[in-house]
C-alpha positions in Angstrom: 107.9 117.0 90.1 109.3 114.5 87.5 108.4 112.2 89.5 104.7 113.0 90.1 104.6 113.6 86.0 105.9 110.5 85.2 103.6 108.4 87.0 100.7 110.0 85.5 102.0 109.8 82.6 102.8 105.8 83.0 99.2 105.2 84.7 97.5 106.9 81.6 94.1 107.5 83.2 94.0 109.2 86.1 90.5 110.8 88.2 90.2 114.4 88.8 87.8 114.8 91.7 85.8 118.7 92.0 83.3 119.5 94.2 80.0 120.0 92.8 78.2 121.9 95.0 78.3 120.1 98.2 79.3 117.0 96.6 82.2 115.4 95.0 82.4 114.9 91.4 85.4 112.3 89.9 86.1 111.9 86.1 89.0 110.4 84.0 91.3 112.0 82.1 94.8 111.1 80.2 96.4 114.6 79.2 98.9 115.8 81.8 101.9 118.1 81.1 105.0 119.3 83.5 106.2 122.3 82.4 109.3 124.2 84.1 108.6 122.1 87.1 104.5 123.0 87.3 101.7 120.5 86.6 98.8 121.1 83.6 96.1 119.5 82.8 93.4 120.3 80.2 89.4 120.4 79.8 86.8 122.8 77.5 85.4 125.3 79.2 82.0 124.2 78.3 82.2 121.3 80.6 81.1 120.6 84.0 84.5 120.3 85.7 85.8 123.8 84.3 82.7 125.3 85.9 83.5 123.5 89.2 87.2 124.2 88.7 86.7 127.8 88.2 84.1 128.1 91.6 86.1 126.3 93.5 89.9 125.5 92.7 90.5 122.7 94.8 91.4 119.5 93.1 92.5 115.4 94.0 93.7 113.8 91.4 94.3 109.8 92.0 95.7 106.8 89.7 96.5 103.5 89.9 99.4 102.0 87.9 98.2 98.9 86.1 98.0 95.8 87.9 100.5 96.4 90.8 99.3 98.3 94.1 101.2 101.6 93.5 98.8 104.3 93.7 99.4 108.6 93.3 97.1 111.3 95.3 97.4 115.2 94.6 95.3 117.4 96.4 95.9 121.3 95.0 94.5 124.0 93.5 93.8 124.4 89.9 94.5 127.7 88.4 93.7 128.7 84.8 96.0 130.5 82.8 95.3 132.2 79.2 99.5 131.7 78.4 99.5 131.0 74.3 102.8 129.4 74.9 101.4 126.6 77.9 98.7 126.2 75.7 100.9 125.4 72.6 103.3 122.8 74.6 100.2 121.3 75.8 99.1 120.3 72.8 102.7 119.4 72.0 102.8 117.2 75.0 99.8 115.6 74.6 99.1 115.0 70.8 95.7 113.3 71.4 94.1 117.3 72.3 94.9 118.4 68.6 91.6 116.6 67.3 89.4 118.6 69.6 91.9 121.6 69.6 94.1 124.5 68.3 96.4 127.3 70.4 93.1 129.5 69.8 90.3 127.6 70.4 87.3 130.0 72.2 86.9 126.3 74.4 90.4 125.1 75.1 91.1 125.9 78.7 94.6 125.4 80.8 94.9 124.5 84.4 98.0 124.5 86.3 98.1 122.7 89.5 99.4 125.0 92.7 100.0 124.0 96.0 100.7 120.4 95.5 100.6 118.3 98.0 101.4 114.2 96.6 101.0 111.1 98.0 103.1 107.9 96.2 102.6 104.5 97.6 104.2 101.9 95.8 104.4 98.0 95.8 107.0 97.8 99.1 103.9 99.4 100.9 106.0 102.6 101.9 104.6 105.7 101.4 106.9 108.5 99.9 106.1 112.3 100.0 106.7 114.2 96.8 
């Protein structure tokens, strides 16, 4: 998973695609945590992709490091969990969420990816299974 994590984590941005309705819908985002081998990422539950998250779980998430060709595609499912404790190392993983969050914010809401299934292709052109 480290390595999955770590790529994110170098890219910075990375999309998250839900299906809205009967249609894809792909936004950025930049907070991403592994915890105990698990992927989490973050959104209020007032937005559209926590409604489309929550009626239908399935997820892509896709990024591009910088200016070479390596790209990263997840497809799983996102699962929200309520934990205190995930939501506490989130925010201590990902500093930027304290200005729009505490642990008990009514909006804060935390997804962990499930069945992952990744995709790494990097500048040699192979494509490695993670």
């Amino acid at each position: 998973m480290s390595k999955v994590y770590d790529f994110l984590n170098t890219c910075g941005v990375f999309y998250v695609s839900t299906i809205n309705d009967e249609f894809p819908a792909t936004r950025p985002f930049g907070a991403v945590m592994e915890y105990e081998g698990a992927l989490y990422i973050s959104s209020a539950n007032t937005k559209e992709v926590y409604k489309q998250m929550k009626h239908n779980p399935q997820i892509q998430i896709v990024a591009l490091k910088g200016t070479s060709r390596e790209w990263i595609r997840i497809n799983g499912k996102a699962i929200e969990t309520n934990e205190t404790y995930l939501k506490q190392a989130m925010l201590d993983n990902c500093p930027v969420l304290n200005k729009r969050y505490t642990v008990d914010s009514t909006t804060y809401a935390l997804f962990k990816i499930t069945e992952m299934k990744c995709v790494l292709n990097t500048d040699s052109g192979s494509t490695q299974y993670v």
